[in-house]
N, C-alpha and C positions, 0 to 999 in steps of 0.2 A: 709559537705556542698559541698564542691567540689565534689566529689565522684556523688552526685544528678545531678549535671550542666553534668558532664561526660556522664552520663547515659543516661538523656535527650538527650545531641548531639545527641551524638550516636543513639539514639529511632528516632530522624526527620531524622541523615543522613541514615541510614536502609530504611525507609520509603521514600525518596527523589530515593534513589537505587533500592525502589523497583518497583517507579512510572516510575522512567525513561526506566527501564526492559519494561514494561508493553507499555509503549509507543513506546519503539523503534519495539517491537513484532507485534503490534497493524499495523505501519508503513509497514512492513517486509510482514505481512498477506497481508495488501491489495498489495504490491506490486506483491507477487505470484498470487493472483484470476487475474491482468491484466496480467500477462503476461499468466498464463492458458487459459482464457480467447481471447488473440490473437494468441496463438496455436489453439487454437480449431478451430478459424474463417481461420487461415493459412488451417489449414486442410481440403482439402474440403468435405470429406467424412461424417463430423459430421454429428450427428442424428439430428436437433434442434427441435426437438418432441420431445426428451428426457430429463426428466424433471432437471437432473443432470446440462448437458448441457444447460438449458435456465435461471437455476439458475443463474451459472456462467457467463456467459453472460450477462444477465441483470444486477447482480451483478459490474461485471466489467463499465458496462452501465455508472450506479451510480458513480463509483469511482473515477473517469476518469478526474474530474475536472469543466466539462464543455468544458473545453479547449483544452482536448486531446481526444473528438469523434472520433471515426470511421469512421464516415461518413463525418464529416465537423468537422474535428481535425483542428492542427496546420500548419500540412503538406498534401494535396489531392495528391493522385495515380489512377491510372485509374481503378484500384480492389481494393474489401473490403479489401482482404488479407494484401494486403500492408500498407493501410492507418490502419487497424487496429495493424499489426505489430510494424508499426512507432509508433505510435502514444500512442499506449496503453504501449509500451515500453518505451518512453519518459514520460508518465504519471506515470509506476513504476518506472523510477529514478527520477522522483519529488518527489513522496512518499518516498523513502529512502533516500533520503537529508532533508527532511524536518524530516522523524524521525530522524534521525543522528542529527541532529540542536536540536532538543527538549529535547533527551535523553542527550546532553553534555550541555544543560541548567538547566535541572532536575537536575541532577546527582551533587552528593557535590565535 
């Protein structure tokens, strides 16, 4: 009888550790597209005809929050480059604080 209760634990906390992996992952992914994403726009040379590039970008677009645009973020610079730098970089350390929060909520 005990031995079953053990087992059990064990089977949700595994499952708790594997959801909080997955979230913090999840977290970590969109953090890299914004900050690629504000490379690319630093850079001025990009192709944005290329479809890699407009992925990530719009991508990034998305992910942003609302609150950390590029063009009317939290912070305006007198260049994209900048207000995207800021801004999308403030956005991927939102996203890794809030994974980090989730996964040590998940996690047993």
């Amino acid at each position: 009888m005990a031995r079953e209760s053990k087992t059990a634990v064990s089977g949700s906390a595994r499952v708790r550790v594997r959801a909080a992996q997955a979230v913090w992952t999840v977290a970590a992914l969109i953090a890299l597209v914004l900050a690629v994403g504000a490379l690319l726009v630093a850079i001025d040379q990009t192709n944005e005809s290329n479809g890699l590039v407009t992925f990530v970008l719009d991508l990034a677009d998305s992910l942003d929050l609302g609150v950390f645009d590029r063009q009317d973020g939290v912070m305006t610079f007198d260049t994209e480059a900048a207000n995207a730098l800021v801004n999308w970089g403030l956005a991927a350390i939102v996203w890794l604080v809030i994974g980090r929060l989730l996964e040590r909520l998940i996690r047993p």
